[in-house]
C-alpha positions in Angstrom: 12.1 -9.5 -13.1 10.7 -9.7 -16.6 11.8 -8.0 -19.4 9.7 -6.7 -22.7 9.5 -9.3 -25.8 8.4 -6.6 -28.1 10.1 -3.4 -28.6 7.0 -1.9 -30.4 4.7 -3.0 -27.6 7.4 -1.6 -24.8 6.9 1.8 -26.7 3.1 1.6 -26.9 3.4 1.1 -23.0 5.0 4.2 -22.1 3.0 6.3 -24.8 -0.6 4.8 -23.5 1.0 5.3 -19.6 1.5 9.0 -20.4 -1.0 9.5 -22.1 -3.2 7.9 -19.0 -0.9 10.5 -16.8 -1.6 13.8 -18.8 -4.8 13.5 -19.1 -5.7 12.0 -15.5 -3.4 14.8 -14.4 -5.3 17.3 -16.4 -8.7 16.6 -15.7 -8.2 18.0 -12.2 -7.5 21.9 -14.0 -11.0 22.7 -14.8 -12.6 22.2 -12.1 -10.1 24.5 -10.4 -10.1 26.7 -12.3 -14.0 26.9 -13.0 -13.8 27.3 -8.8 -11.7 29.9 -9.2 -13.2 32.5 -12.2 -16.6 32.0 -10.1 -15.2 32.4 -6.7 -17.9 29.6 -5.9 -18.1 26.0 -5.4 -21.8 25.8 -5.6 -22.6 22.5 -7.5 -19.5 20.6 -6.6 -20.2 17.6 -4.4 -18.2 18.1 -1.3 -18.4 14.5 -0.3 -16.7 13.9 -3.7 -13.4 15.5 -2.8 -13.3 14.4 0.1 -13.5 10.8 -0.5 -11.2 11.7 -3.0 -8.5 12.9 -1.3 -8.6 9.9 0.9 -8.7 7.9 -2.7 -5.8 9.2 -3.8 -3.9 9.2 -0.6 -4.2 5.9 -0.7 -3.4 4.7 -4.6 0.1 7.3 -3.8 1.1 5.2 -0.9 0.8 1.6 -2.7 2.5 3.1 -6.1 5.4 4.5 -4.3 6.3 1.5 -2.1 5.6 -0.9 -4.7 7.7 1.3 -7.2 10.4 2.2 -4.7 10.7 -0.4 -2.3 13.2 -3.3 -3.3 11.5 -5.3 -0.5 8.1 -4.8 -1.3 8.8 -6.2 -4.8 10.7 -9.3 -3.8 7.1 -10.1 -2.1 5.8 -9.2 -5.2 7.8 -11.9 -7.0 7.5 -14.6 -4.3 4.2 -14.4 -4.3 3.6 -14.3 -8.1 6.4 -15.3 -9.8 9.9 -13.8 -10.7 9.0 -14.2 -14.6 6.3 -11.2 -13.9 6.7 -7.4 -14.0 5.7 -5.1 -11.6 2.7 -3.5 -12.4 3.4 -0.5 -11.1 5.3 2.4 -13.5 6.4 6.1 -13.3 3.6 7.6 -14.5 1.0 5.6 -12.0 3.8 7.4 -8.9 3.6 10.4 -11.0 -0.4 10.8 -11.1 -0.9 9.6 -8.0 1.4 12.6 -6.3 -0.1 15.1 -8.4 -3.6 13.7 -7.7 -3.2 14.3 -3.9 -1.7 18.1 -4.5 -4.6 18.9 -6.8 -7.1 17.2 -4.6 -5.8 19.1 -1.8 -5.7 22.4 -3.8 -9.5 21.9 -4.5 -10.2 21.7 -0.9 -8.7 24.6 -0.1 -10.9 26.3 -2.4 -14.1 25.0 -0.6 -13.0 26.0 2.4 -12.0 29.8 1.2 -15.1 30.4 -1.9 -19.0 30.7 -1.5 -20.5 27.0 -0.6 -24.3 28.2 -0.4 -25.6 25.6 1.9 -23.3 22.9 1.0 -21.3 21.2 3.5 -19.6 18.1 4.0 -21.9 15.1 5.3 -21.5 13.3 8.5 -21.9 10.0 6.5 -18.1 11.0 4.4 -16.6 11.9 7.3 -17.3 8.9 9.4 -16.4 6.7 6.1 -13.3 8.7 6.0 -12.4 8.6 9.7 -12.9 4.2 9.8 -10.9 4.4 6.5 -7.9 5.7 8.2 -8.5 3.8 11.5 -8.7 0.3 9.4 -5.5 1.7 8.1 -3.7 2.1 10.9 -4.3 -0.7 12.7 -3.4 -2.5 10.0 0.2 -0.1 10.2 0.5 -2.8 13.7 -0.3 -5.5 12.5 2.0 -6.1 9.5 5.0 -4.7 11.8 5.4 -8.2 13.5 5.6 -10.1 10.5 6.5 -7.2 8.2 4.3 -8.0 5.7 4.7 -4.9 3.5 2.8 -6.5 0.6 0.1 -7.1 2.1 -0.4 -4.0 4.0 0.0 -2.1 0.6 -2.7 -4.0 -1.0 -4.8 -2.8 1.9 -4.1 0.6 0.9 -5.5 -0.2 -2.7 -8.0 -2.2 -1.5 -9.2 1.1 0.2 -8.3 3.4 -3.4 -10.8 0.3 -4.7 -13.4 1.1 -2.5 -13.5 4.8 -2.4 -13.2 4.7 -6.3 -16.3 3.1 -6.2 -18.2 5.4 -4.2 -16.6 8.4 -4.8 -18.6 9.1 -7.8 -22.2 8.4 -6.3 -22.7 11.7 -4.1 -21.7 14.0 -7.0 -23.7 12.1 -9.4 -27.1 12.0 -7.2 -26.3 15.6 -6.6 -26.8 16.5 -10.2 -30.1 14.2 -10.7 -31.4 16.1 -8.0 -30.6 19.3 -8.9 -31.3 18.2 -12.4 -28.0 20.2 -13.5 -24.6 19.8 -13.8 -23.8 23.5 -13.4 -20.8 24.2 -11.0 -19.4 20.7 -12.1 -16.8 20.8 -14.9 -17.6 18.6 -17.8 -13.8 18.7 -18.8 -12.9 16.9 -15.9 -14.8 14.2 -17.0 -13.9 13.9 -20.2 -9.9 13.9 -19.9 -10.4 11.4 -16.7 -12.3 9.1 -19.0 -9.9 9.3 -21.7 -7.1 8.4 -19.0 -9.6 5.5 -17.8 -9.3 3.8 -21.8 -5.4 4.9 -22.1 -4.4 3.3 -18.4 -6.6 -0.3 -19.4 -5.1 -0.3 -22.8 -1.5 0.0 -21.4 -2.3 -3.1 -19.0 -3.9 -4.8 -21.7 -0.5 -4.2 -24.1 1.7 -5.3 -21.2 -0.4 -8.7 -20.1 -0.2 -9.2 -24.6 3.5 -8.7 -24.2 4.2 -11.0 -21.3 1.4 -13.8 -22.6 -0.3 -13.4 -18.8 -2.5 -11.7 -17.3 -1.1 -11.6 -14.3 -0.9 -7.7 -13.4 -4.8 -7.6 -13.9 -5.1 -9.4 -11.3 -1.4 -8.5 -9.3 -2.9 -5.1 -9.1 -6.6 -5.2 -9.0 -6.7 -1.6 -7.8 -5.4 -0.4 -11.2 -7.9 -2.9 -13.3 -10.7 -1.4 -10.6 -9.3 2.2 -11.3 -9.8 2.3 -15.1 -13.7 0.2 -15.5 -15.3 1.9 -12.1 -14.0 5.8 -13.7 -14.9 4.9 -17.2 -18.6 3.8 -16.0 -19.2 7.0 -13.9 -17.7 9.2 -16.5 -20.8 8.1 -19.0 -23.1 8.1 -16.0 -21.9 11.9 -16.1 -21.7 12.4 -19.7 -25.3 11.1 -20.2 -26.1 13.4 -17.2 -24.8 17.0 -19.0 -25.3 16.2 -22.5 -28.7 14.2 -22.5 -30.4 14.4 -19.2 -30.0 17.9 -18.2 -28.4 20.6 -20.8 -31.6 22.6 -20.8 -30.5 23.9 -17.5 -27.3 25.2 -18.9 -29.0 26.6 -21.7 -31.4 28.6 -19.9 -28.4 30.0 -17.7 -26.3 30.6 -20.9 -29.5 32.5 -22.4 -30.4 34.6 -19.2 -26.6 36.0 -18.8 -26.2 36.3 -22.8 -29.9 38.5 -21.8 -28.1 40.6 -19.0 -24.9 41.0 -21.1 -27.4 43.2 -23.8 -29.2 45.1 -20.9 -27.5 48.7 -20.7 -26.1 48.5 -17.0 -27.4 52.3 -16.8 -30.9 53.0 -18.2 -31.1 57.0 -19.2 -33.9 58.8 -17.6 -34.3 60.5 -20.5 -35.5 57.6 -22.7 -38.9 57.4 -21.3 -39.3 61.2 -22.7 -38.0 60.6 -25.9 -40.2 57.7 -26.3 -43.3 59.9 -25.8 -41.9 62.3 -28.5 
């Protein structure tokens, strides 16, 4: 296994990598707690964390084998080279566990708050369902040969994947409600600030090493950062540009109500006539 040429650059590693893990980890807060002061998930996409879950799920399973497994990374070095580092580190296992408990946490919430008419659609839940299915067969068909590697990088392939579509419900949600109201812009700002920090610690690790091998060794990660730095403008154009009249009028009408007496005297109309 590799070690680091630079101290410097070793150090700028681990501050990008934790920086990537605080503010990944977070981004998931405000959208709990935004479910939470108004006892409502009304506006959040429930094919978003749904797909999510199963996202994350996923990305936990490849980071802790590849990080834990001493067999798994042997694999890793056969296959591309003993000179290179495994591009997994602590804070990727660390994210990826908290991911799943906050994912989960936010389910929870849709299942116990006020949904409206929102439900989850047929079309995430059979997506879902193959998911896991492709999943476990492919459980059998590494067993023979134990090819751990491999089935790991099915498991990001499938973090891959559901990173990429993810994004799409919540975001055509909010072009056809023409509001992002219900859906925490905080979220999106801290995961795209952990989308720049987690590229930039690859970056300073393929500089370090002179390859750019572990763009490539762990696509998934590469994948991770561009595909949630692309939505997150997609959103950001969305609540800053495209629609923030719909906040403001929302704002405006409560600051309205906030004024209102909540009991009007039945005396007033007298003393008006006065």
């Amino acid at each position: 296994m590799a070690s680091w040429n630079s101290i410097p650059l070793e150090i700028t590693y681990e501050i990008l990598g934790w920086l990537a893990f605080f503010s990944w980890s977070i981004s998931f807060y405000p959208q709990v707690i935004l479910n939470f002061r108004r006892k409502s998930v009304v506006g959040l996409n429930f094919d978003f964390v749904v797909l999510n879950l199963t996202k994350h799920s996923s990305y936990m399973i490849y980071n802790v084998c590849l990080y834990f497994s001493p067999v798994i990374q042997k694999q890793y070095f056969e296959k591309y080279g003993y000179g290179q580092m495994i591009p997994v580190a602590a804070n990727d296992v660390a994210f990826s566990i908290h991911a799943v408990l906050l994912t989960s946490i936010t389910l929870f919430q849709i299942m116990i708050y006020d949904r409206g008419s929102q439900k989850v659609s047929k079309i995430s839940i059979g997506i879902v369902s193959a998911v896991w299915l492709i999943a476990a067969i492919c459980v059998f068909v590494a067993l023979p040969s134990q090819s751990w590697l491999w089935l790991i990088s099915i498991f990001n392939s499938i973090q891959v994947f559901m990173t990429v579509i993810k994004y799409i419900p919540q975001a055509v949600m909010n072009f056809a409600r023409k509001s992002t109201d219900g859906f925490s812009i905080g979220n999106i700002l801290l995961d795209f600030i952990g989308g720049l920090a987690n590229y930039a610690q690859m970056a300073v690790q393929s500089i370090d090493q002179n390859s750019w091998v572990n763009f490539y060794g762990n696509i998934g990660k590469t994948l991770l950062s561009l595909v949630s730095v692309f939505f997150d403008i997609i959103f950001m154009c969305q609540h800053f540009v495209l629609y923030p009249t719909k906040k403001a009028t929302i704002a405006s009408k409560l600051e309205r109500e906030g004024k209102e007496p909540l009991v009007k005297s039945s005396d007033q109309p007298a003393l008006e006539n006065v």
